[in-house]
N, C-alpha and C positions, 0 to 999 in steps of 0.2 A: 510311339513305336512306329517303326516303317518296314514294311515285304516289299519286296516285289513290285505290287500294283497296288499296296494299301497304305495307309493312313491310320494308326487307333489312337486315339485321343481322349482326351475328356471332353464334355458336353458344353456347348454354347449356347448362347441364349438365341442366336439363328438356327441351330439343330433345330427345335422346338417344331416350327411350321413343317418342315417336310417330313420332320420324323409325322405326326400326326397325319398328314394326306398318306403314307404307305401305313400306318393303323387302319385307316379308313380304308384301304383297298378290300375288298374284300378274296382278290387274288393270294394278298401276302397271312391275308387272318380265316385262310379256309379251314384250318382245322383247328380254331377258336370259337369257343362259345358263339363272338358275336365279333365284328369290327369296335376298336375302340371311339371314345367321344374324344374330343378336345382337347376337354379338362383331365380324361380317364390317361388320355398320350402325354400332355404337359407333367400331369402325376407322377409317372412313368420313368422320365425323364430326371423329372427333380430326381428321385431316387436314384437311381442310378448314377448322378450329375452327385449327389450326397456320400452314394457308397465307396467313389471312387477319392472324392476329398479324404472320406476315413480311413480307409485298407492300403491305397495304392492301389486297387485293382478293383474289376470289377466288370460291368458292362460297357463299355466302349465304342466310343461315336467313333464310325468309319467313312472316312474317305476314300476319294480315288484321283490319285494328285493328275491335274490334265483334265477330266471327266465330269468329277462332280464331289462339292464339298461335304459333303454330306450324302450317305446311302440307307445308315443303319447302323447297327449296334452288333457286335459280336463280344463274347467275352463268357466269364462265368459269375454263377451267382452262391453264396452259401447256405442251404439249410440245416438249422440245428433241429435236437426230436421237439422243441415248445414250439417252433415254427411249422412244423411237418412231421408230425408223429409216425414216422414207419420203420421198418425193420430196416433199413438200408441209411437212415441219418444218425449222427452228422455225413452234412456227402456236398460236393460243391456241384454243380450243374451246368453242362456246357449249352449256352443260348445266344443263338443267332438271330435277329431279325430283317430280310432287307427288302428295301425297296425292287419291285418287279422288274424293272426296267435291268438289273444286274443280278438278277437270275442266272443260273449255267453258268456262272466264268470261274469258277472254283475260290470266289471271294471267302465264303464260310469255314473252308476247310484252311485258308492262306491264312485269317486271322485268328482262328482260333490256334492253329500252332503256336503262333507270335503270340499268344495273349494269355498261354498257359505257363512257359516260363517266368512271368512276370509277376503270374500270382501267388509264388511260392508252394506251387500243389504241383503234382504230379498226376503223369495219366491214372493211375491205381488207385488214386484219391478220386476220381472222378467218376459220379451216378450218370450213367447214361438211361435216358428214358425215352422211348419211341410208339407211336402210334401205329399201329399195326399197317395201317392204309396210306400213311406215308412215307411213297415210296422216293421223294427228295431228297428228306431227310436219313433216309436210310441210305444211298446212297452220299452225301457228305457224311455220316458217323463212318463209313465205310474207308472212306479218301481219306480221314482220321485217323488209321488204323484199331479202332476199335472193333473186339473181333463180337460178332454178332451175338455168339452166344453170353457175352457178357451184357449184352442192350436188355432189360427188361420192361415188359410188356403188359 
């Protein structure tokens, strides 16, 4: 798929290295546990790089054609309740990851539009879940049009 300023793709076996150094940022995994390892990012990857072979969709390696081949991944993922027992699944989940360096340019909010039509879901379909204290991502769910009171917390 192509926007504007993006690229979403399936995953490369050259994805692998950069995606893994913006795991290791500890900028881009501030409100994770921890930065991921290596093996934890390659993992990561394979998955994703697997989920997209099966569905047609999924999480998606993003470019920036001109800039850089590779940034990160936007896209969504599915939880059924054996996966995620709560009152809210089944629900598909909208996740972005990117590289710090392309921070602010409205990459998040540009590929997840383009990457919701493709998945056969619709916004309605879709669990929005946020962190009270970030305030980034609150801002992209926002540029989303996702209205706030539907974000739970």
């Amino acid at each position: 798929m192509q926007t504007e300023h993006l690229v979403l793709r399936p995953w490369q076996e050259e994805d692998f290295e950069p995606f893994a150094a913006l795991n290791a940022d500890p900028r881009v995994m501030e409100y994770f546990p921890s930065p991921l390892s290596r093996s934890e990012s390659d993992a990561l990857a394979k998955r994703a790089q697997e989920k997209i072979a099966e569905r047609g969709w999924g999480l998606w390696a993003v470019g920036v054609p001109g800039v850089a081949d590779f940034i990160g991944f936007i896209g969504l993922i599915y939880w059924d309740k054996k996966q995620l027992p709560t009152h809210f699944t089944p629900a598909y989940e909208v996740r972005w990851r990117l590289a710090f360096d392309h921070w602010g340019k409205g990459y998040a909010t540009e590929g997840a539009k383009a990457a919701f039509p493709n998945s056969g879901t619709n916004w309605g379909e879709i669990h929005k879940r946020l962190s009270p204290t970030d305030m980034r991502m609150e801002f992209a769910l926002k540029s989303m049009l996702f209205p706030l009171e539907d974000l739970a917390f």
